[in-house]
C-alpha positions as YAML, in Angstrom:
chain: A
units: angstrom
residues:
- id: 1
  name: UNK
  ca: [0.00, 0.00, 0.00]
- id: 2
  name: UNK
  ca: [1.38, 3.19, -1.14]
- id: 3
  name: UNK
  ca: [-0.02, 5.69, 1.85]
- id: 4
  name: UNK
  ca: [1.63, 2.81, 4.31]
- id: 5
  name: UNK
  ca: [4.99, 3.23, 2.49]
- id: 6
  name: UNK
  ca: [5.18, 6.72, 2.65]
- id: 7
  name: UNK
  ca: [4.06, 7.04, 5.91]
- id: 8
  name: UNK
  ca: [7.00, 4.64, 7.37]
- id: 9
  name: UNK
  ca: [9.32, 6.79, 5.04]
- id: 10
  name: UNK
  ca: [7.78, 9.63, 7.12]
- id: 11
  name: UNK
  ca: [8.12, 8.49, 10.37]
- id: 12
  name: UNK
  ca: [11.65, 7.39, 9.96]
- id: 13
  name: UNK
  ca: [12.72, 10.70, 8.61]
- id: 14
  name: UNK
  ca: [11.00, 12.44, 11.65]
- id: 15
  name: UNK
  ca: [12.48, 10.02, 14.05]
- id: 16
  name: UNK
  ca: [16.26, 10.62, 12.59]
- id: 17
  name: UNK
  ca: [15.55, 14.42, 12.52]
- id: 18
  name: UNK
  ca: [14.81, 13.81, 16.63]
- id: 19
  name: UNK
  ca: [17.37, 11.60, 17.19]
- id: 20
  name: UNK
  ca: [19.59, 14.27, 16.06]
- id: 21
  name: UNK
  ca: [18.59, 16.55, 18.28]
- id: 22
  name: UNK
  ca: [18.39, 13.91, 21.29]
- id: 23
  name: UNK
  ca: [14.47, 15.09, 21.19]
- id: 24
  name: UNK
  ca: [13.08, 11.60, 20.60]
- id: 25
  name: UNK
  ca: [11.12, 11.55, 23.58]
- id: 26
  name: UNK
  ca: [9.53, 14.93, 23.62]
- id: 27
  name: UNK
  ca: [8.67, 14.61, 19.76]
- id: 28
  name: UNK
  ca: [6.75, 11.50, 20.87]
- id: 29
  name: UNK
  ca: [4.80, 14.08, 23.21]
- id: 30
  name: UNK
  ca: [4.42, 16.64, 21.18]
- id: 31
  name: UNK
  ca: [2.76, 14.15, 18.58]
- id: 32
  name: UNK
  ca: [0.66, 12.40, 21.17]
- id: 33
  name: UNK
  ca: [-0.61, 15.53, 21.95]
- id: 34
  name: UNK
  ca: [-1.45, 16.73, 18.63]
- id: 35
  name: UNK
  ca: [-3.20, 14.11, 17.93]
- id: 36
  name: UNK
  ca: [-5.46, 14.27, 21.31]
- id: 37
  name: UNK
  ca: [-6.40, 17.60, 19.55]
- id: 38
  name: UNK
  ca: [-7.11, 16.17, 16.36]
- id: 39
  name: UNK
  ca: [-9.61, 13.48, 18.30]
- id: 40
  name: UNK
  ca: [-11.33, 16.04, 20.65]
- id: 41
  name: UNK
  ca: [-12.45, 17.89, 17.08]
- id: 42
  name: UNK
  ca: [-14.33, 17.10, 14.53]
- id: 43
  name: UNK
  ca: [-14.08, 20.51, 12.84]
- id: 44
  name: UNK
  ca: [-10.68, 20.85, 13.38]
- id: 45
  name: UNK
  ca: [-10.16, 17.41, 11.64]
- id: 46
  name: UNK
  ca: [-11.73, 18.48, 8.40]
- id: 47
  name: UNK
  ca: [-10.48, 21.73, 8.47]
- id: 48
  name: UNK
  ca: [-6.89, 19.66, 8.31]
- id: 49
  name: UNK
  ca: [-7.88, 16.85, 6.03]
- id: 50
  name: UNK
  ca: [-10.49, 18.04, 3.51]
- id: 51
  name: UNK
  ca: [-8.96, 18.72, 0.44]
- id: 52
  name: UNK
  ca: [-11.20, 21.93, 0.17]
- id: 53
  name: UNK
  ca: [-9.61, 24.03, 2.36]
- id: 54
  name: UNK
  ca: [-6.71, 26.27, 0.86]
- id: 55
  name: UNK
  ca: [-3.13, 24.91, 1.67]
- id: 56
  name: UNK
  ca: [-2.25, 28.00, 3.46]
- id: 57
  name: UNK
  ca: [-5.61, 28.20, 5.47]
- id: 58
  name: UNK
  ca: [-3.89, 24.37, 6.42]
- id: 59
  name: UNK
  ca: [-0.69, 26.13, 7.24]
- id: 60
  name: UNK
  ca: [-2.39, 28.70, 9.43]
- id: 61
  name: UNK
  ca: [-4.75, 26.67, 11.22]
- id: 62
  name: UNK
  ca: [-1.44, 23.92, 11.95]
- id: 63
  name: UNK
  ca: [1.03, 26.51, 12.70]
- id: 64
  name: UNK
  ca: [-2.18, 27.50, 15.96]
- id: 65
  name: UNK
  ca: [-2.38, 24.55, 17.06]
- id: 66
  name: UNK
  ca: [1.51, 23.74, 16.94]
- id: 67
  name: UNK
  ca: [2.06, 27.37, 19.09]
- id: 68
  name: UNK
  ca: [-1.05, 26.57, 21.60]
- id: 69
  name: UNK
  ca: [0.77, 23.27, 22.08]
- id: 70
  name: UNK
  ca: [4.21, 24.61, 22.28]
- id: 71
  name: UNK
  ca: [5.44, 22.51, 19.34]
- id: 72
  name: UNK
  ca: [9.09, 22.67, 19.10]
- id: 73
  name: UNK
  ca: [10.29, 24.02, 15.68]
- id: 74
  name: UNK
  ca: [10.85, 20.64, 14.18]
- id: 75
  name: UNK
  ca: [7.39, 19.68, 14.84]
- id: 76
  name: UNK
  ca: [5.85, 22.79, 13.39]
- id: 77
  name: UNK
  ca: [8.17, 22.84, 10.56]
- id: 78
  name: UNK
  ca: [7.73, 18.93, 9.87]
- id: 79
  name: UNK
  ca: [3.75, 19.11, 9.77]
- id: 80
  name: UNK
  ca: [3.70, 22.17, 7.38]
- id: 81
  name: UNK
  ca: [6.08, 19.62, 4.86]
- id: 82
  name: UNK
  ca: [3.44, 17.31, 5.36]
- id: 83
  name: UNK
  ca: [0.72, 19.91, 4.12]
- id: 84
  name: UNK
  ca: [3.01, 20.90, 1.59]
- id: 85
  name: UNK
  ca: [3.50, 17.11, 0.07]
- id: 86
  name: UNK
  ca: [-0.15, 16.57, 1.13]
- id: 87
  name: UNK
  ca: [0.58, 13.65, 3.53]
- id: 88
  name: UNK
  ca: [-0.70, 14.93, 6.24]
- id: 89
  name: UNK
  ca: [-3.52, 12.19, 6.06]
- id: 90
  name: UNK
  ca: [-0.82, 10.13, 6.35]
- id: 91
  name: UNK
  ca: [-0.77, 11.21, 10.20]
- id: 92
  name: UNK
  ca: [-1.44, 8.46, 12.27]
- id: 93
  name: UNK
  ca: [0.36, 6.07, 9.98]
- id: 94
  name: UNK
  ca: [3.64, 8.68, 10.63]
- id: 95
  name: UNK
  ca: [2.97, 8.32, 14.36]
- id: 96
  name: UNK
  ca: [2.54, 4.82, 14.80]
- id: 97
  name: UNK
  ca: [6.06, 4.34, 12.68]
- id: 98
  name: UNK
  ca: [7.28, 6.93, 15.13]
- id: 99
  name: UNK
  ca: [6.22, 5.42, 18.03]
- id: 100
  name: UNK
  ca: [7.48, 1.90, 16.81]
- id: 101
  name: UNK
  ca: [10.68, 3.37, 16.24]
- id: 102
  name: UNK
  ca: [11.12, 4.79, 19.47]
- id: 103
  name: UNK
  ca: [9.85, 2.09, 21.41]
- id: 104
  name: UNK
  ca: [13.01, 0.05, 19.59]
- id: 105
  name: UNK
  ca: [15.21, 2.25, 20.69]
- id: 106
  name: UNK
  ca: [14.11, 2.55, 24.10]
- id: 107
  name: UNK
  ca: [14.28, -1.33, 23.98]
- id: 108
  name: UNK
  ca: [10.94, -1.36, 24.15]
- id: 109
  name: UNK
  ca: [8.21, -3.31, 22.28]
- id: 110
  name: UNK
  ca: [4.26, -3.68, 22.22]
- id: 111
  name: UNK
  ca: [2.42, -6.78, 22.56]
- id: 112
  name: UNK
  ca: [-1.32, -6.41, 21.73]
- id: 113
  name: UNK
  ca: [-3.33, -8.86, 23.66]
- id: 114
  name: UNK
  ca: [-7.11, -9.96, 23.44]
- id: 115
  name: UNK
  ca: [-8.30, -11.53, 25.68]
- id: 116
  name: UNK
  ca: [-11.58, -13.36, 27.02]
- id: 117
  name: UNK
  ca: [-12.34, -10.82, 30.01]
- id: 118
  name: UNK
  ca: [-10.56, -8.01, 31.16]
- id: 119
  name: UNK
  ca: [-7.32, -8.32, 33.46]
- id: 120
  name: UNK
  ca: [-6.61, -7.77, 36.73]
- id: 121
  name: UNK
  ca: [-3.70, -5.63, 37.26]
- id: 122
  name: UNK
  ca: [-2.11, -8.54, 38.73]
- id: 123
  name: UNK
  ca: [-2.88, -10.63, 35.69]
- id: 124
  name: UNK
  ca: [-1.29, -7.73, 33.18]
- id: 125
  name: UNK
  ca: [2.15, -7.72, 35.33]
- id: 126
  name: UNK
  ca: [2.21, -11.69, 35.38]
- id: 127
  name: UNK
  ca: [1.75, -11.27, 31.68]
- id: 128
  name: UNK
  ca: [3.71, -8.49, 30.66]
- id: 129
  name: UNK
  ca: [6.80, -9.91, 32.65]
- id: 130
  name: UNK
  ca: [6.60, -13.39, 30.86]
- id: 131
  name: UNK
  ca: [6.54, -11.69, 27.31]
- id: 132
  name: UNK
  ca: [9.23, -9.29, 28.41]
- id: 133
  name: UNK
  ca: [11.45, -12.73, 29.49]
- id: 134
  name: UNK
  ca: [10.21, -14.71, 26.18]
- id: 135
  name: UNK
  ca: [11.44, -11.54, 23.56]
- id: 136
  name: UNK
  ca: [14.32, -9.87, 25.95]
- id: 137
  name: UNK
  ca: [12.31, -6.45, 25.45]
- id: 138
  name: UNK
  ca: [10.76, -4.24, 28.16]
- id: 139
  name: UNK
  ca: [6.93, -4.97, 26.73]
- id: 140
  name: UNK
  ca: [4.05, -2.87, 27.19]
- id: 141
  name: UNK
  ca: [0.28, -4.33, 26.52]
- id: 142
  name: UNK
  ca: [-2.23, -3.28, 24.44]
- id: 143
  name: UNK
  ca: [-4.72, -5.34, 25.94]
- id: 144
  name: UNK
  ca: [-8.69, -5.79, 24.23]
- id: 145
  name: UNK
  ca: [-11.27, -7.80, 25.25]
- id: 146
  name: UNK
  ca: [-13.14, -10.26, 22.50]
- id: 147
  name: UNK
  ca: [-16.24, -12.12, 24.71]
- id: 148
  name: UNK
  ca: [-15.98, -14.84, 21.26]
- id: 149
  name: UNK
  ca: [-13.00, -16.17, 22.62]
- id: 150
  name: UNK
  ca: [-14.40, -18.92, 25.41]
- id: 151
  name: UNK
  ca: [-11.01, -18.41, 28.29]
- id: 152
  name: UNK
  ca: [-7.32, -17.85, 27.77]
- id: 153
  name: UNK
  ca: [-5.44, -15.00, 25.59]
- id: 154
  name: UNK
  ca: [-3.78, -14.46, 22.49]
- id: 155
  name: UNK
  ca: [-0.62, -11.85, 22.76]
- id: 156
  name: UNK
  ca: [0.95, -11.09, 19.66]
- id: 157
  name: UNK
  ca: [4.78, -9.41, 19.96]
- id: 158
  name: UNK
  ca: [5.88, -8.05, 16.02]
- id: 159
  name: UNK
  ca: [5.42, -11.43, 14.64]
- id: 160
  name: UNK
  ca: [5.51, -14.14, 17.05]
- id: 161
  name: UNK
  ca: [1.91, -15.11, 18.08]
- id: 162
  name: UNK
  ca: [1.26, -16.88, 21.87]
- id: 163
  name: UNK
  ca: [-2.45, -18.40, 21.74]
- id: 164
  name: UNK
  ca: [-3.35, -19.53, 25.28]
- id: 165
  name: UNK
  ca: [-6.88, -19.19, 23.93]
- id: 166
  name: UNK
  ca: [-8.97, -22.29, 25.51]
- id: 167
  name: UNK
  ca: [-10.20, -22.64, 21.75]
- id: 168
  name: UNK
  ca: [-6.57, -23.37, 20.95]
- id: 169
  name: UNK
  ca: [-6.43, -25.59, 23.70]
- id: 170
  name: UNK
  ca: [-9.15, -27.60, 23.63]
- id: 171
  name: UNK
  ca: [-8.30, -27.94, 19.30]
- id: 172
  name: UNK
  ca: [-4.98, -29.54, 20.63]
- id: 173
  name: UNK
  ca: [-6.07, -31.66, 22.97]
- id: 174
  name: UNK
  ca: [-8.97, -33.05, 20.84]
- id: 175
  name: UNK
  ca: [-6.31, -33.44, 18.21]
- id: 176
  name: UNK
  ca: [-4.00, -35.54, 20.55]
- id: 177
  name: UNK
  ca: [-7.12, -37.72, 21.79]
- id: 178
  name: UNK
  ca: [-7.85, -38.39, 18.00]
- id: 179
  name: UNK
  ca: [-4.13, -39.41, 17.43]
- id: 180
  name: UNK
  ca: [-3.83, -42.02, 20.48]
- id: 181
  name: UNK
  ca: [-6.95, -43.74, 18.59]
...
């Protein structure tokens, strides 16, 4: 996909522009906090993102919210290139290959998790320690709850896949009954 390529190109030239600067972690901020704005309105989304509206009325209304924010120069001077190359759809596509990226170089990584019922907070540390032993990362969860799934979890970490669903469990064992027979 073509917006998903250009977004990672994107992100990675934002991240090595903050890595430069030894900013990495308050870009990450400032981003996270634009796009709270962006979520909290839905005029102020189409304003950005509706072709219709002149590039520099874009600029302008960017250039705001970067100051009310107190975007750092990079930020406010990356986002109007991104209304300049029209990519600023691209947005959350830039951030999350941002985030990724920083999270890497942290040593960090992100497991998303769905599970049958929500966790305890005891139950997301127990977790979230045994994936950080398994991949050697600090992990943080992204944890969901899917009331198809009859017991158990399935974390996914980048591209290795744990299913403790009791689905998956119950497939196995009726496949090792069937065997013995």
């Amino acid at each position: 996909m073509r917006s998903g390529a250009a977004a990672r190109r994107y992100g990675r030239a934002l991240f090595g522009l903050a890595r430069e600067e030894s900013r990495i972690t308050e870009i990450r901020g400032e981003l996270a906090s634009f796009a709270d704005v962006l979520a909290s309105s839905e005029e102020l989304y189409d304003a950005l993102f509706q072709p219709l509206h002149p590039v520099a009325e874009r600029r302008a209304v960017l250039r705001g919210i970067s100051q009310r924010l107190g975007a750092s120069h990079t930020v406010q001077n990356f986002f109007s290139f991104l209304v300049d190359q029209r990519r600023l759809v691209d947005f959350e596509g830039i951030r999350s290959e941002y985030e990724r990226l920083a999270d890497a170089d942290a040593g960090r990584t992100r497991a998303d998790v769905v599970t049958a019922s929500p966790l305890s907070e005891d139950q997301r540390e127990r977790l979230r320690s045994a994936l950080s032993t398994r991949t050697g990362k600090d992990v943080e969860l992204d944890v969901s709850v899917d009331a198809s799934l009859l017991g158990g979890a399935i974390a996914s970490v980048g591209a290795l896949v744990f299913d403790g669903s009791l689905r998956t469990q119950l497939s196995q064992l009726r496949a090792s009954l069937t065997k013995g027979q």
